[in-house]
C-alpha positions as CSV (number, residue, x, y, z in Angstrom):
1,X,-5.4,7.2,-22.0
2,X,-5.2,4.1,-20.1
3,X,-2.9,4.2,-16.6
4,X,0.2,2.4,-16.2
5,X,-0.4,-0.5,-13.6
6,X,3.4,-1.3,-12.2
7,X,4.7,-3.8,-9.3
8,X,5.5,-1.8,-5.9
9,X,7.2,-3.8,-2.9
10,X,4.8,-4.8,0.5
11,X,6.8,-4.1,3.3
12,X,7.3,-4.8,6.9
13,X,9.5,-3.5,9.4
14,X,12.1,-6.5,9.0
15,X,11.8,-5.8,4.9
16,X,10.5,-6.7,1.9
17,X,7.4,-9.4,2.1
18,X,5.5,-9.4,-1.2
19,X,4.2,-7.1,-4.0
20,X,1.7,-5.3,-4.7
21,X,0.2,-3.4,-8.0
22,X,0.0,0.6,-7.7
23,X,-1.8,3.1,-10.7
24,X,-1.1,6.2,-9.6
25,X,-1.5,7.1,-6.0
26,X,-3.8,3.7,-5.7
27,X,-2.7,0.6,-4.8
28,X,-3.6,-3.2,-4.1
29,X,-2.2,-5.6,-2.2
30,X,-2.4,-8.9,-0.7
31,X,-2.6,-9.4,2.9
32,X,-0.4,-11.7,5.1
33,X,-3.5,-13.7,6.4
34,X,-4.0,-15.0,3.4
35,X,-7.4,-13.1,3.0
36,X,-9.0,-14.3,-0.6
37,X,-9.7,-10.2,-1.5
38,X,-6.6,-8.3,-2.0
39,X,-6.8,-4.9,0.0
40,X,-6.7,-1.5,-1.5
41,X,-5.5,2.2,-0.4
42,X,-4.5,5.2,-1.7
43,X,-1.3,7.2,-0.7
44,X,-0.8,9.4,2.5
45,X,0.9,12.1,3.6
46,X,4.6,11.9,2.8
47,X,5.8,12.2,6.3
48,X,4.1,9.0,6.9
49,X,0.9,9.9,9.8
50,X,-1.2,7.4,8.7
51,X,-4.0,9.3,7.9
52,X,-5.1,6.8,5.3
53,X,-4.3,3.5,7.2
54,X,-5.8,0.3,5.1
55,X,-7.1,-2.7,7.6
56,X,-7.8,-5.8,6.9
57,X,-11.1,-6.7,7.6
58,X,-10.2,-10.6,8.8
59,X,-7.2,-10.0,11.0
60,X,-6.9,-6.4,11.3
61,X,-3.2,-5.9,10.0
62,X,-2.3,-2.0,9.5
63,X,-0.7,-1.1,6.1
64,X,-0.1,2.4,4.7
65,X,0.5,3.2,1.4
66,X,4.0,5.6,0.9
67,X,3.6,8.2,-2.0
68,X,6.8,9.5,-4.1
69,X,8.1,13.2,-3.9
70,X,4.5,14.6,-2.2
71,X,1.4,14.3,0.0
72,X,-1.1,12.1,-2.3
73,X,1.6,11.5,-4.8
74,X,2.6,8.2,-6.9
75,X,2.9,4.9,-4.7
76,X,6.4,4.4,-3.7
77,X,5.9,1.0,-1.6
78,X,3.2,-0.3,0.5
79,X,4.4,-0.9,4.2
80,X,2.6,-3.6,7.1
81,X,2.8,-1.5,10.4
């Protein structure tokens, strides 16, 4: 059965900045620098520690990936730290 691919909001702290695509707890995203390669992650713990904190290889922006309802869950929305 092939997974549904759906549009999830990129975040910062002053809002929304962009979109990425999530399928299940994984997501992709493109990051503000303008890298060419779109990042990817996988959701965290729900209380937000940023155990699984994605950085961008060129600039070294932080992002973590928020899950719905539980730890490792379904991406919510994808936020720049």
């Amino acid at each position: 059965m092939p997974q549904e691919q759906r549009f999830v909001e990129l975040q910062s702290g002053a809002g929304r900045i962009g979109t990425g695509i999530a399928t299940g707890n994984n997501a992709t995203w493109p990051c503000r620098c303008g890298r060419p390669e779109w990042l990817i992650g996988r959701t965290g713990d729900l209380a937000g520690k940023y155990d699984v904190q994605v950085h961008c290889p060129d600039c070294g922006a932080k992002y973590f990936v928020y899950p719905v309802g539980q730890d490792q869950g379904a991406v919510s929305y994808i936020k720049k730290l």
